[in-house]
C-alpha positions in Angstrom: -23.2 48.4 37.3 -22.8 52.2 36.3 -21.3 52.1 32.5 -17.8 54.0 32.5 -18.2 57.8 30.8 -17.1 57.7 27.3 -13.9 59.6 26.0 -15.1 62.8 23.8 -12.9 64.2 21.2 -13.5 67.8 20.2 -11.9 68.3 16.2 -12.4 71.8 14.6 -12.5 71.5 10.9 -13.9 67.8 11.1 -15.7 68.6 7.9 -12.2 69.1 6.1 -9.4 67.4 4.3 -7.3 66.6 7.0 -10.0 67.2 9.6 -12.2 64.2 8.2 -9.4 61.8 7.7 -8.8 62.0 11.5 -12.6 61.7 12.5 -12.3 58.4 10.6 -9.5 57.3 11.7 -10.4 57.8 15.7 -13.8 56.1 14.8 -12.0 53.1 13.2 -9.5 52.7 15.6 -10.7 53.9 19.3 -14.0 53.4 21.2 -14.2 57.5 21.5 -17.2 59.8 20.4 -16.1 62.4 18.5 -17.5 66.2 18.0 -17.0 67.7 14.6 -17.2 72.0 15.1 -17.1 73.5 11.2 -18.3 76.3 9.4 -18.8 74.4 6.3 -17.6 76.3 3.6 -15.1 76.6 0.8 -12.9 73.9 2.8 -15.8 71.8 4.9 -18.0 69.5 2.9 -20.3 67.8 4.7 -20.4 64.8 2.4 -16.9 63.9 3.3 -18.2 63.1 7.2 -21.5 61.1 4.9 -19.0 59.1 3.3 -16.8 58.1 6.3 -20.0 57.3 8.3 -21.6 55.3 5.6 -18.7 53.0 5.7 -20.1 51.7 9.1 -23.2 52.6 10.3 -22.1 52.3 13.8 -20.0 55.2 13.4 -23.4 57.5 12.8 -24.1 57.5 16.9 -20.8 58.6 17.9 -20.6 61.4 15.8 -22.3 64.9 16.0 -21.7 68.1 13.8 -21.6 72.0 15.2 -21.6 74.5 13.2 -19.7 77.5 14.5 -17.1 80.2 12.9 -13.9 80.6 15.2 -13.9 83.9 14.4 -16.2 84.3 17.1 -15.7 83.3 20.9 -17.6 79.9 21.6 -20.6 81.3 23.7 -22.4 79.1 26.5 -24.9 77.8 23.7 -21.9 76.7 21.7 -20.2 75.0 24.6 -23.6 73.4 25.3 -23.5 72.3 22.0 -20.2 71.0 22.3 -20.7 69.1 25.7 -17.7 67.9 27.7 -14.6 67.1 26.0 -11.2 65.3 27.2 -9.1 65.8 23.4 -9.4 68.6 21.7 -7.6 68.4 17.9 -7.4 72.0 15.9 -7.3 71.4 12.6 -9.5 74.4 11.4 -7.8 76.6 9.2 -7.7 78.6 6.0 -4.8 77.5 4.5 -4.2 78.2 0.8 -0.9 80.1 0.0 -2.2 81.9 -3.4 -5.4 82.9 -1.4 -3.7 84.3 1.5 -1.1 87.0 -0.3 -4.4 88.4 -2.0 -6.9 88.4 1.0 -4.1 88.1 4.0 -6.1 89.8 6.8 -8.7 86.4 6.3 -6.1 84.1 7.0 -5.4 86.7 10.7 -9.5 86.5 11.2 -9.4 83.0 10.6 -5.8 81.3 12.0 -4.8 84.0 14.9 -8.4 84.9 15.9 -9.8 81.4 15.4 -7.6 79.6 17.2 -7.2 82.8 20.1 -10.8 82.0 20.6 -10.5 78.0 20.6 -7.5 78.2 23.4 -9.8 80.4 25.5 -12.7 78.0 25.5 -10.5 74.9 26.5 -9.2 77.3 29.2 -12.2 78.6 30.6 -14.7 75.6 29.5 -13.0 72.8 29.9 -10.7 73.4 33.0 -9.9 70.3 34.7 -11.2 67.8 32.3 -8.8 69.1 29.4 -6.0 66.1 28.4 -4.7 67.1 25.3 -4.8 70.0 23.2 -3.4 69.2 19.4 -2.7 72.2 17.8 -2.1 71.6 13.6 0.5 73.8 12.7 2.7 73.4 9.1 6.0 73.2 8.1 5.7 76.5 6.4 6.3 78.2 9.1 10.0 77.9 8.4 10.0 79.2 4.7 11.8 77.2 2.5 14.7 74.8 3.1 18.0 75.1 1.3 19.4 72.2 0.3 20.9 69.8 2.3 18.7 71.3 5.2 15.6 69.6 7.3 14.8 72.1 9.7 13.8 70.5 13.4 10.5 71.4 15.3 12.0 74.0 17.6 14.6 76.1 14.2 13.7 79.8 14.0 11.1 80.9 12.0 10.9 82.4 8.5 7.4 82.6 7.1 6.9 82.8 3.7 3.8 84.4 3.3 0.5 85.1 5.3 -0.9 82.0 6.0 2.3 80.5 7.1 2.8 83.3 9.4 -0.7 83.6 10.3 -0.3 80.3 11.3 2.8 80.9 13.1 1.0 83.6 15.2 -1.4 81.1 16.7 1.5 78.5 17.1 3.2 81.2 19.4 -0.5 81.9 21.4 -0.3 77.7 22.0 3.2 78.6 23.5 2.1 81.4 25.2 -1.3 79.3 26.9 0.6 76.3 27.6 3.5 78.6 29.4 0.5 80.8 31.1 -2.2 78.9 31.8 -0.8 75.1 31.9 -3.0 74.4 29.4 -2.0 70.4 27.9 -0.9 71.9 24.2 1.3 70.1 21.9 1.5 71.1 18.2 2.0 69.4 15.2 4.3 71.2 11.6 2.5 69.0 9.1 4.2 69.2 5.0 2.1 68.3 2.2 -0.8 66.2 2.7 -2.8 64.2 0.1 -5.6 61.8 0.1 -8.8 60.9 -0.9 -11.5 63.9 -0.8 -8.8 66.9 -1.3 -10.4 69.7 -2.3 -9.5 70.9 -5.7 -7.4 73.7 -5.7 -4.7 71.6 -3.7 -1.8 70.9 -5.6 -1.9 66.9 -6.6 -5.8 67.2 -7.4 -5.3 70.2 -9.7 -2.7 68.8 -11.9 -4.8 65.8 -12.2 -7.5 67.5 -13.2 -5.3 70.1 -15.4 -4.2 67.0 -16.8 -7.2 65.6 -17.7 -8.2 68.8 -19.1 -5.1 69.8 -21.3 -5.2 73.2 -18.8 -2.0 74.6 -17.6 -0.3 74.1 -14.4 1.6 76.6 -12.3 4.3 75.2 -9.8 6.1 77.3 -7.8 9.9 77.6 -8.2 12.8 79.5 -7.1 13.6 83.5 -7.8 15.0 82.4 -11.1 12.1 80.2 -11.9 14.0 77.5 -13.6 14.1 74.9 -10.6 10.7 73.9 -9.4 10.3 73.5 -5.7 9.8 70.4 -3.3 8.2 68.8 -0.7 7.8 65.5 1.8 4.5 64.6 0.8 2.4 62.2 3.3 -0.8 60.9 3.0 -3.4 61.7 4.7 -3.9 58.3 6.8 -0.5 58.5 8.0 -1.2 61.8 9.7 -4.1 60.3 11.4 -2.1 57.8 13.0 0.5 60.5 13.7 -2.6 62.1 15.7 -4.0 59.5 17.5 -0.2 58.7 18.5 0.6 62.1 19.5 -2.6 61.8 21.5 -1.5 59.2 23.6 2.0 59.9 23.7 3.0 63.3 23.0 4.6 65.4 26.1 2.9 69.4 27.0 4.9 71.9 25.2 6.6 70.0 22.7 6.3 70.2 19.1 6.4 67.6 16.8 7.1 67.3 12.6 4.9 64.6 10.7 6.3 64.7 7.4 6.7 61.9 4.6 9.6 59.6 4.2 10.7 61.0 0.5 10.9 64.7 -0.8 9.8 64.5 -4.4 10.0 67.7 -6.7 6.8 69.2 -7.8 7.4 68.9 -11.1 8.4 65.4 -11.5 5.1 64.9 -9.0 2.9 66.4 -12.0 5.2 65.0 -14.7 4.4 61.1 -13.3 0.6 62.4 -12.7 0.5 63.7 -16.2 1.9 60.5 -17.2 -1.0 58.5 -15.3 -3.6 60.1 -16.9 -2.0 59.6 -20.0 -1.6 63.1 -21.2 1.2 65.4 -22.1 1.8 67.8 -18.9 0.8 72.1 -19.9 3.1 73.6 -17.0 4.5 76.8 -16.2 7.4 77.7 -13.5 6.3 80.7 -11.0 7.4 82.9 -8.5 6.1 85.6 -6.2 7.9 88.9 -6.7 8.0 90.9 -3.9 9.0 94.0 -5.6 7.2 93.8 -8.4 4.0 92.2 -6.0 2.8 89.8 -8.6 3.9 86.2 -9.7 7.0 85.9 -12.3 7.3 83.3 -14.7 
């Protein structure tokens, strides 16, 4: 009797935050084999994909890691590499805000290019086997929310800075391939995520550790910078099972927000960290000036 052909799932990024808390989670939870592509850098750490497969053994077989840099096309030796896939789940990304409005043409290289490059090996690579194509966009791409309002997935867009409109260039180039070349896509406007493994210059982590430290914390805030911004923070767990919901359920074309069940002001958020730690929170209020092109506060 001729075993059945095992479901592959193709996850860009697998090495980082979010990236690795998915791999996990289809391991745990599905009978797939999963293919982590990463450039393992600032944000991929291969010991996050050593922890999750130390956890059970098992997982070790149905796991492989390639390296490769979306900022170049995926050649035949990368597709080789890659093998056939039926899921593919982009989660690669540069994605910090500070980094992005002093180094913004990265963030093109690496969200627009990248993911350009991503859309047209799943359209000329994996043609006919293709089922769903997970595009990981962020709630940034809105800019921020007045209050009272909780924007839907399809509002009009008002990016903030580069990376959330870096990221809303390739989130319009998932429209465009899905409208073009019937490409499966469905994408994803993610908030805050925390969990285990975060790298350190994310928000939650770095007041912990500027906390622990007696180092002071900068939190954005409005114009004024007397009233510290917010955000629906979900773990990083939940956005796994988001994923591996969306995978099975989500409809081509549609977008959909994963987002927590509480917004919580950032300050309060590093007030009741401070608090855990049991030190006295060092904090500062900031805001990007446009005309002056430097943070106020």
């Amino acid at each position: 009797m001729t075993k059945a052909a095992t479901t592959t799932t193709l996850v860009t990024g697998g090495a980082g935050f979010i990236g690795h808390h998915v791999i996990r989670h289809l391991l745990a939870s599905t009978d797939m084999d999963v293919v982590s592509l990463d450039r393992l850098d600032l944000s991929g750490c291969m010991s996050r994909l050593a922890d999750v497969v130390a956890e059970n053994p098992a997982w070790k077989k149905r796991l492989r890691v390639v390296w490769h840099d979306l900022k170049a096309p995926l050649n035949d030796l990368v597709a080789r590499d890659v093998g056939p896939v039926e899921y593919v789940l982009h989660l690669a990304a540069g994605s910090h805000v500070d980094r992005s409005i002093d180094h913004p043409m990265e963030f093109v290289l690496d969200n627009v290019v990248g993911t350009c490059n991503l859309l047209d090996f799943a359209r000329t690579k994996l043609s006919g086997s293709l089922k769903r194509f997970l595009y990981f966009s962020t709630d940034e791409v809105f800019g921020p929310a007045p209050n009272g309002v909780r924007y839907k997935e399809n509002d009009r867009y008002n990016s903030g800075n580069p990376y959330s409109a870096t990221k809303a260039g390739a989130e319009e180039l998932c429209v465009a391939y899905e409208n073009t070349y019937k490409l499966p896509i469905v994408v994803t406007h993610t908030m805050n995520v925390f969990g285990i493994r975060q790298h350190p210059e994310k928000f939650i982590p770095l007041v912990i550790k500027s906390a622990r430290d007696g180092d002071k914390v900068l939190i954005h805030a409005d114009a004024t910078c007397t009233r510290a911004g917010s955000r629906f923070y979900v773990s990083a767990n939940d956005v796994a099972d988001a994923v591996l919901f969306l995978m099975k359920e989500a409809r081509s074309g549609e977008k959909y927000n994963i987002v927590g069940a509480q917004e919580t002001d950032n300050l309060q958020l590093a007030q009741m960290i401070a608090s855990a730690v049991g030190k006295p929170l060092n904090y500062q209020l900031v805001a990007w000036s446009l005309a002056n092109d430097r943070w106020l506060g």
